[in-house]
C-alpha positions as CSV (number, residue, x, y, z in Angstrom):
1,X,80.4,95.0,137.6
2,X,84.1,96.4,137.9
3,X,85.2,93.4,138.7
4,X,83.7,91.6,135.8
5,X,85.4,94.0,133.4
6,X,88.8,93.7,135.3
7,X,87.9,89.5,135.2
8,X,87.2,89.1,131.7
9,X,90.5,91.8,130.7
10,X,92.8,89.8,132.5
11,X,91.1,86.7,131.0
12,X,91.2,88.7,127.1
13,X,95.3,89.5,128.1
14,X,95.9,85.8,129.0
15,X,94.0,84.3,125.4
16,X,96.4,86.8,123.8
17,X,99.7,85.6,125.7
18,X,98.9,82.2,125.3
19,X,98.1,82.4,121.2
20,X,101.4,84.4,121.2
21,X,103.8,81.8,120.5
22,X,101.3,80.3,118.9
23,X,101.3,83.1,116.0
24,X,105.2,83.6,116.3
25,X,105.8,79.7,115.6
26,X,103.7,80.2,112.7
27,X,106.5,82.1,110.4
28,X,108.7,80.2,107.8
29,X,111.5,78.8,109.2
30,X,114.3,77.0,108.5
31,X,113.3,73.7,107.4
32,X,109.9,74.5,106.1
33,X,108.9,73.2,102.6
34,X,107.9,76.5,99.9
35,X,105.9,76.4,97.1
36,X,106.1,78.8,93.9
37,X,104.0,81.5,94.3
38,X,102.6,83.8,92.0
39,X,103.2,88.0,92.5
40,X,103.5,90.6,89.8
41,X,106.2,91.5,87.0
42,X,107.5,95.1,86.7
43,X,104.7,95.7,84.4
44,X,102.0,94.6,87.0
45,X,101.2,91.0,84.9
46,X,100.6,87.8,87.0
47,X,104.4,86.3,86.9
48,X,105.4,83.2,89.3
49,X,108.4,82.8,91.5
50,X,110.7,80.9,88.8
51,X,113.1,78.1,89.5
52,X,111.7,76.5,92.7
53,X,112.6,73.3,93.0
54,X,114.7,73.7,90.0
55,X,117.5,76.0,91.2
56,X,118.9,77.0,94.7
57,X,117.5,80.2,95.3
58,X,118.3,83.3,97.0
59,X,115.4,85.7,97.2
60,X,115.0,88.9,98.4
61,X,111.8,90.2,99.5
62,X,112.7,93.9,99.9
63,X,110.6,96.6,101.1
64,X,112.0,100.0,98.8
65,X,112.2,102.2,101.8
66,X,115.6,100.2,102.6
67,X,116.9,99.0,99.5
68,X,120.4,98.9,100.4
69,X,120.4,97.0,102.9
70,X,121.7,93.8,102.3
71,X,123.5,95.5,99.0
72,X,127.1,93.8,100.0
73,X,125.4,90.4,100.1
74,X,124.0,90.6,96.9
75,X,127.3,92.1,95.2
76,X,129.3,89.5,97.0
77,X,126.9,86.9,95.1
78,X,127.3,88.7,91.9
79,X,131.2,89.0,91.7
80,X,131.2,85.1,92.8
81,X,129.4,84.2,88.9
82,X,127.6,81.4,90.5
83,X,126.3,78.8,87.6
84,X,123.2,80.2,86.6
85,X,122.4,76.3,85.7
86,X,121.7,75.7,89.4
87,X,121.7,79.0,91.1
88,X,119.4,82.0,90.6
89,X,119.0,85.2,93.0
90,X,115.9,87.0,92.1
91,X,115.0,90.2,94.2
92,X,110.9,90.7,94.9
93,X,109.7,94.2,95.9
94,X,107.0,94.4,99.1
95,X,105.4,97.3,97.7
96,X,102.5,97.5,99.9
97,X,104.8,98.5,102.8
98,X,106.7,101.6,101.3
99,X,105.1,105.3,101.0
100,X,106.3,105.3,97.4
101,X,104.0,105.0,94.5
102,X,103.7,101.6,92.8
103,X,104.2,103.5,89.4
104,X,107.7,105.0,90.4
105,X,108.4,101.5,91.6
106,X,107.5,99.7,89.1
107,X,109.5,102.3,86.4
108,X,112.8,101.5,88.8
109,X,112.3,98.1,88.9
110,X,112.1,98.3,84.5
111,X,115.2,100.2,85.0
112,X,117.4,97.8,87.3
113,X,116.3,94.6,85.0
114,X,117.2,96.4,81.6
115,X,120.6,97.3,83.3
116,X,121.3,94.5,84.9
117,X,119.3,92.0,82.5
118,X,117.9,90.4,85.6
119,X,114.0,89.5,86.8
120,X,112.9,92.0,89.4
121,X,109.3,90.9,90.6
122,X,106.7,93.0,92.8
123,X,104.3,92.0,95.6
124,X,102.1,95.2,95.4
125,X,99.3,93.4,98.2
126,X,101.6,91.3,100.4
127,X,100.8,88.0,98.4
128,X,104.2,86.2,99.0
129,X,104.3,87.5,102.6
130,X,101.2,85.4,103.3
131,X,101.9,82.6,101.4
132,X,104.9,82.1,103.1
133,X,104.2,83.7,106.2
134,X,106.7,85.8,106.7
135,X,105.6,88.0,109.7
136,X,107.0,91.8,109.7
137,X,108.6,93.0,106.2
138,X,108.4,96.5,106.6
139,X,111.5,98.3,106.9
140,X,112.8,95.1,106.1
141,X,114.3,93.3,103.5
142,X,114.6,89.5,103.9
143,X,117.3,86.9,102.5
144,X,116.4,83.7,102.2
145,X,117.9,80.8,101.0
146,X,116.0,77.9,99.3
147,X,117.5,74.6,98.2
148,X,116.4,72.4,94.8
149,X,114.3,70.5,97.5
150,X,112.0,73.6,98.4
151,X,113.5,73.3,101.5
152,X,114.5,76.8,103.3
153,X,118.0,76.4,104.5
154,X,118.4,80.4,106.3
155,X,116.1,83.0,106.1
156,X,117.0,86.5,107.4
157,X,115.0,90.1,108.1
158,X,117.0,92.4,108.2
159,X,120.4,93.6,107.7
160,X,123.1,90.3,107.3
161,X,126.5,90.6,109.1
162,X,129.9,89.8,106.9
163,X,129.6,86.8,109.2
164,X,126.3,85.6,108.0
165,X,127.3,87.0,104.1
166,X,130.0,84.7,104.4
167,X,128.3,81.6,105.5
168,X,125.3,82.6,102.9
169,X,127.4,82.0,100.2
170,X,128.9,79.0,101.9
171,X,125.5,77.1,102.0
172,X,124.7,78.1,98.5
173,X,127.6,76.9,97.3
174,X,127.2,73.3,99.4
175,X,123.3,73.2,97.9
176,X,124.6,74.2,94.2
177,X,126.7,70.6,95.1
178,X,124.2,68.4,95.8
């Protein structure tokens, strides 16, 4: 009998390291085709993802807890007064991730659009993190870069070096050309 448990465990471990890479090809990568996808607005209405397959688009899907994080790279696209014509960065809180109450975030988020006059969106149940499978957000906040065609030209979790800033703005700029 103990060697039926130990067969059918090792047999369990290998289904599991054989679906791995199955699971891990799954998330959106470079190349991959997005469709507009419909989250919240900072007052909890239904709002979709604007501008797809309109504009180039940088979004950031940021969980609150680490905000900052790729703060340089959206400042160095703010000072660069990209044409709002054929450019748009639009930030989108992962709320389900953070300890912080959807309420507070949400009252933030009012805040940083009326100062900035900007669209701030929230994904309080993970909705654009399934549509576009985009694996592990929390603690994260994720940079990605879509051309007019839908296509995804970078995608990023976590923290971007000046490096990677630098050739962010680089490919938006060659997209906002096309």
């Amino acid at each position: 009998m103990a060697q039926l448990g130990r067969t059918v465990g090792a047999l369990v471990l290998l289904g599991l390291a054989l679906l791995w890479p199955i699971a891990a090809a799954r998330a959106l990568q470079v190349g991959q085709t997005v469709q507009s996808v419909w989250v919240k607005d900072s007052n909890d209405r239904p709002a979709a993802i604007p501008d797809v397959g309109k504009k180039v688009l940088t979004i950031f899907y940021t969980d609150p807890d680490v905000k900052e994080q790729n703060e340089p790279f959206r400042d160095l696209l703010k000072a660069e007064n990209l044409d709002k014509n054929k450019y748009r960065g639009l930030g989108v809180v992962n709320m389900k991730d953070t300890w912080k109450p959807n309420v507070f975030i949400r009252r933030v988020v009012r805040q940083k659009e009326a100062k900035f006059n900007s669209l701030i969106l929230t994904d309080p149940d993970h909705t654009l993190k399934k549509a576009w499978d985009l694996g592990d957000c929390n603690e994260k906040d994720i940079a990605i870069i879509i051309g007019k065609d839908r296509k995804v030209y970078f995608i990023k979790a976590g923290k971007l070096t000046p490096d990677e800033m630098k050739k962010g703005l680089q490919l938006i700029k060659e997209l906002m050309a096309k």
